[in-house]
VEXDREN-2710 file (C-alpha; in Angstrom, 1 decimal):
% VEXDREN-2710
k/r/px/py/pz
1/UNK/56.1/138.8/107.8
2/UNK/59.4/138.0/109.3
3/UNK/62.2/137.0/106.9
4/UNK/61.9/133.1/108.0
5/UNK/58.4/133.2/107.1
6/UNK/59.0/134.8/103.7
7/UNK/61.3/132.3/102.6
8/UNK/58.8/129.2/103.7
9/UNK/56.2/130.8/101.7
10/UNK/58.8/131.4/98.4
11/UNK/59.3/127.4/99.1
12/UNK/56.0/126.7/99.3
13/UNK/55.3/128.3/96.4
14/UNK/58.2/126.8/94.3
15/UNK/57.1/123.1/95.4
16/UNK/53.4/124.2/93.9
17/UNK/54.8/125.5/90.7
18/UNK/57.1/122.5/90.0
19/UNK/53.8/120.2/91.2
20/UNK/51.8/121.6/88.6
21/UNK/54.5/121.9/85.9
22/UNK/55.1/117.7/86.4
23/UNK/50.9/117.8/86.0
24/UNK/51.0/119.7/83.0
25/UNK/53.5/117.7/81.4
26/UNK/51.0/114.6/82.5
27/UNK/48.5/115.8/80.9
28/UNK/50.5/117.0/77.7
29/UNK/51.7/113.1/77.8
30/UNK/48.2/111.6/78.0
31/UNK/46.6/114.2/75.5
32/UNK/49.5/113.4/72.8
33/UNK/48.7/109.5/73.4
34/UNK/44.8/110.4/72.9
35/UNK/45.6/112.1/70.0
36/UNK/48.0/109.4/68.5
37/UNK/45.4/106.3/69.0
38/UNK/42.6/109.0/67.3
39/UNK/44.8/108.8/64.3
40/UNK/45.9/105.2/64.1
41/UNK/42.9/103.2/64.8
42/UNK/40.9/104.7/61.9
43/UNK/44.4/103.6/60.1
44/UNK/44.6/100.2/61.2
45/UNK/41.1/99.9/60.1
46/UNK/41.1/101.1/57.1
47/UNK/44.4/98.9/55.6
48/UNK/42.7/95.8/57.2
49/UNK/39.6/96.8/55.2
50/UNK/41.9/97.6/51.6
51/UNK/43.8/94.4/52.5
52/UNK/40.2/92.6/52.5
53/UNK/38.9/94.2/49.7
54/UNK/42.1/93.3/47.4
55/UNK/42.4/89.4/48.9
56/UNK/38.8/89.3/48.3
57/UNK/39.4/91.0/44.8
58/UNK/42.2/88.4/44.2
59/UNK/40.3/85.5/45.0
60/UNK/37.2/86.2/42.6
61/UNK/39.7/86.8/39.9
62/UNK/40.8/83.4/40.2
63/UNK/37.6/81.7/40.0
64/UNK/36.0/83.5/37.1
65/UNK/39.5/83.5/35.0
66/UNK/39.1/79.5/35.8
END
C-alpha cells in the first residue's frame, strides 16, 4: 500500500468514526427523550387524577356540610 493510499484509508476511516460518534449521540438524544416522556406521562396522570379526586372531594363536602 503506497503512502497516498494509506492516508485515504486513515481518512476514510476517521470520517466513519466521527459518522458513527454523531449516531451515537442520536441515539443517546432520542433514548434520553424516551426515557423522560416514560417518566412524566405516568406523572401528569397521576396529579390530574389527585387533582380530581380532591376537587371531587371538595365538592361533596360542600353539599353534605349544607
Amino acid at each position: 500500500m503506497t503512502r497516498d493510499e494509506q492516508f485515504l484509508a486513515d481518512d476514510k476511516m476517521r470520517a466513519e468514526i466521527a459518522r458513527l460518534i454523531a449516531e451515537a449521540g442520536k441515539l443517546n438524544e432520542e433514548a434520553g427523550k424516551i426515557r423522560r416522556e416514560t417518566i412524566l406521562y405516568p406523572l401528569v396522570i397521576a396529579t390530574g387524577l389527585v387533582g380530581s379526586i380532591a376537587a371531587l372531594t371538595t365538592v361533596l363536602l360542600k353539599i353534605v356540610a349544607g
